[in-house]
C-alpha positions in Angstrom: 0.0 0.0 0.0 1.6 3.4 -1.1 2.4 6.0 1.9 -0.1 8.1 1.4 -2.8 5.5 1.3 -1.4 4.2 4.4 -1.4 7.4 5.9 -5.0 8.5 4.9 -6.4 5.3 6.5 -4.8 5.6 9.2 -6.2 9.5 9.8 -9.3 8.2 9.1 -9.4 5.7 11.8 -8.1 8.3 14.1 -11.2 10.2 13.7 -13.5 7.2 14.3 -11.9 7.2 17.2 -11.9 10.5 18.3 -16.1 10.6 17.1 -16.4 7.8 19.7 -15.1 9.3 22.7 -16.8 12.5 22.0 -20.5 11.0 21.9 -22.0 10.3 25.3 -22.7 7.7 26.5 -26.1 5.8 27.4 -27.8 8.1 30.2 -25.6 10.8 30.4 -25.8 14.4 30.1 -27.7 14.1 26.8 -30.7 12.3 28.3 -33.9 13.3 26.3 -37.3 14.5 27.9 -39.9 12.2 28.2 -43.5 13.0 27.8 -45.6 11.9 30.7 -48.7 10.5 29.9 -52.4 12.2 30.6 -50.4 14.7 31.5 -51.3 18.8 31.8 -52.4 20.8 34.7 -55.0 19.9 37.3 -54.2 22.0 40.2 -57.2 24.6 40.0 -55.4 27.7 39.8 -51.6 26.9 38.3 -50.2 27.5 35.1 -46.5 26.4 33.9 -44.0 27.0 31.6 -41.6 24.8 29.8 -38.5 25.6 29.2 -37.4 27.2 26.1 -35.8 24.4 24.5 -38.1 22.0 25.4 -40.3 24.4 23.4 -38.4 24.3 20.8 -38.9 20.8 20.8 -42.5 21.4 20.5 -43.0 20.1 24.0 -45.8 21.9 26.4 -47.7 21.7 29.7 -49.4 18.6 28.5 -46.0 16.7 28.6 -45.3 16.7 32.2 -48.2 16.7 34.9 -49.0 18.9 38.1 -51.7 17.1 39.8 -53.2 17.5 43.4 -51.8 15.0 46.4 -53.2 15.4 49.9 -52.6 18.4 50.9 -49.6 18.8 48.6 -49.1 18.6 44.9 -47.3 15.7 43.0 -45.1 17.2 39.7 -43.7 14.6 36.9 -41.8 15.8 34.3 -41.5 15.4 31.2 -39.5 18.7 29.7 -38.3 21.2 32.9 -40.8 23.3 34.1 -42.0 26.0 36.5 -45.1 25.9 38.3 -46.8 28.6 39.8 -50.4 30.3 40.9 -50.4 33.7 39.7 -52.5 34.7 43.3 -49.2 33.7 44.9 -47.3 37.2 45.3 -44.4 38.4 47.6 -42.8 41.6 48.1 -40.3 43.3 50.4 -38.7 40.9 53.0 -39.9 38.0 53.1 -39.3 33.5 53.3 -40.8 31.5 50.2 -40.1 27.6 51.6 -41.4 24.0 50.7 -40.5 20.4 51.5 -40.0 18.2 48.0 -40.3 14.4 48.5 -39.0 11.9 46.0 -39.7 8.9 46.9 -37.5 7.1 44.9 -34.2 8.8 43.8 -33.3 9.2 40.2 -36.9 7.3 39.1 -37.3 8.5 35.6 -33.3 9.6 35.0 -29.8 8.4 35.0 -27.9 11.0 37.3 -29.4 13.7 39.5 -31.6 16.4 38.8 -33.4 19.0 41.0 -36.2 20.9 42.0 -36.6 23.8 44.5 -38.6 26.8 44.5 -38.7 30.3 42.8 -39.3 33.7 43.9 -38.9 37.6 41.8 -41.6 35.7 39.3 -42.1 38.8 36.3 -43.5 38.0 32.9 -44.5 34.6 33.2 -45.6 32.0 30.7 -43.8 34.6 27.9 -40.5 34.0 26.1 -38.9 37.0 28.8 -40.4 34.9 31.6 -38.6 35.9 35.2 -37.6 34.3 37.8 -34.8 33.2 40.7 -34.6 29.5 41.7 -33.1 27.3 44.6 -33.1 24.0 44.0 -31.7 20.7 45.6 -30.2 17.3 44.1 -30.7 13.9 45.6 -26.9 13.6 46.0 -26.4 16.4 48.3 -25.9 19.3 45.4 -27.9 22.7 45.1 -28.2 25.3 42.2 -29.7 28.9 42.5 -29.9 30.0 38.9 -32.0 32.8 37.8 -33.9 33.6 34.3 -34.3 36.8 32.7 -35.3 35.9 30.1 -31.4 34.9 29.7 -30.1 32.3 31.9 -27.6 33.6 34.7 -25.8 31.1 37.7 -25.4 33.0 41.2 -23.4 29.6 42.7 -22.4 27.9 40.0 -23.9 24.5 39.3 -24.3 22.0 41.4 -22.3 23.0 44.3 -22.1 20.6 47.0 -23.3 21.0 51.0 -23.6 18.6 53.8 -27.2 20.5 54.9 -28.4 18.9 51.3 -30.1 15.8 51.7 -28.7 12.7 50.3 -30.5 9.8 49.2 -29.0 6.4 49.9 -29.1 5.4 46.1 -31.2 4.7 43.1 -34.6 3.8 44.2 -34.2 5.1 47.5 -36.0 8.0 49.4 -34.9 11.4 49.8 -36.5 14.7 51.2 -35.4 18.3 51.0 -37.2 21.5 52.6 -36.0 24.7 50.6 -36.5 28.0 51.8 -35.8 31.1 49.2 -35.3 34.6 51.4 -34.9 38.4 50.9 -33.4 40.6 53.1 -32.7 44.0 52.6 -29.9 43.6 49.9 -29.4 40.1 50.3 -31.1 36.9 49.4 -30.2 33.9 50.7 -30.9 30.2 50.2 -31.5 27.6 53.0 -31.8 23.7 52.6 -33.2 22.0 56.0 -32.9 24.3 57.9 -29.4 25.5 56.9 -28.5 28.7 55.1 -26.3 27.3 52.2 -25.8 30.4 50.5 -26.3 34.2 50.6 -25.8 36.4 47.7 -26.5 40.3 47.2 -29.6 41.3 45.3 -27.3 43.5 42.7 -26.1 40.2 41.2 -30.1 38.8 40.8 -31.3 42.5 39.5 -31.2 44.3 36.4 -31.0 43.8 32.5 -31.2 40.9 31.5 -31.8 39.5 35.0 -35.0 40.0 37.3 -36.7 43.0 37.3 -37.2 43.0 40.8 -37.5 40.3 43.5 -40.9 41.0 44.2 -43.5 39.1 42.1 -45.1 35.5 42.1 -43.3 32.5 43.3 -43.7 29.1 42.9 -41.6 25.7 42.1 -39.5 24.5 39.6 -38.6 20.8 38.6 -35.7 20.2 36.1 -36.2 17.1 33.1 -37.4 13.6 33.9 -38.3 13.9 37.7 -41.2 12.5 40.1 -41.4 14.3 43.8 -44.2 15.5 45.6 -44.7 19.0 47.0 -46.1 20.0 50.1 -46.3 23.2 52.8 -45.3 25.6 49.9 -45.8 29.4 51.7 -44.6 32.7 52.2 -43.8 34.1 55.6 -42.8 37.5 56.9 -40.0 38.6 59.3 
């Protein structure tokens, strides 16, 4: 075989190679959304949002499912979403808090996702939709990531904290009470109990960010999660 031949083939199995490392693998970070069936809304009062690309996807409301529980709510997703009841307001100072059971860790999904609660809720259910989350993982992670309507990280993602519930594997039980605060210039996230991290309002406010902190809150479930939701409130210092 001439040189060149030799050395074309062997370029070319080079880049196989390369293509294979590069896709992911099975379950990994490229896990599709499901579509939850009969589902849609049925919490009198709530409306919800998918996320933009799950949008552009062509996925709705109908493919993940609010539905009542109890006293609570039970959320299956389907694309990530955000709940809310447009009668649910804050302003000022104040705590937004809920406790999340999922009963069995990583149900519908391969590695952890999470769900938490929002507050600064402005232009909802529109493409310039607002909003500031906290949100727990099963493996002892939280986020707090804001929209508006750009997305913007205040802690990074998926930063660790012993406060953060962890579940004892796949299959397994796991519960998280979240609590989303503001204070003055400061607003603060706590996980059971425990403040896991404080941040100053400039960094949640302004273009491209919330338009203010008051508004409507509610929850928010990433992809391909089952938990229930229960004691969601607002309190006052």
């Amino acid at each position: 075989m001439p040189v060149v031949t030799r050395f074309a083939s062997f370029a070319l199995f080079c880049g196989s190679l390369a293509l294979i490392a590069q896709a992911p693998a099975a379950g990994g970070p490229q896990e599709t959304n499901r579509s939850v069936p009969g589902g849609g809304i049925t919490v009198s009062g709530w409306q919800g949002q998918v996320d933009a690309n799950a949008q552009k996807q062509g996925q709705t409301v109908n493919d993940a499912k609010l539905a009542p529980e109890g006293s609570g709510m039970h959320v299956t997703t389907g694309p990530a979403i955000s709940y809310w009841n447009p009668s649910n307001t804050a302003s000022g100072d104040y705590t937004v808090s809920a406790t999340f059971n999922e009963p069995k860790f990583m149900n519908l999904n391969t590695h952890p996702h999470p769900y938490g609660v929002f507050i600064g809720g402005n232009d909802l259910g529109t493409p310039n939709a607002k909003m500031l989350y906290c949100a727990a993982y099963g493996n002892g992670k939280f986020i707090v990531r804001g929209f508006g309507p750009e997305a913007f990280q205040l802690n990074g993602r998926g930063e660790a904290n012993d406060a953060v519930h962890k579940a004892s594997g796949p299959g397994e039980p796991v519960s998280q009470t979240i609590a989303l605060s503001v204070k003055g210039d400061k607003i603060s996230c706590s996980i059971n109990g425990t403040v896991v991290g404080t941040y100053n309002k400039s960094d949640a406010v302004g273009p491209d960010k919330l338009k203010s902190t008051d508004g409507v809150y509610g929850i928010r479930f990433a992809h391909n999660t089952d938990a229930t939701v229960s004691d969601l409130k607002v309190t006052k210092p």
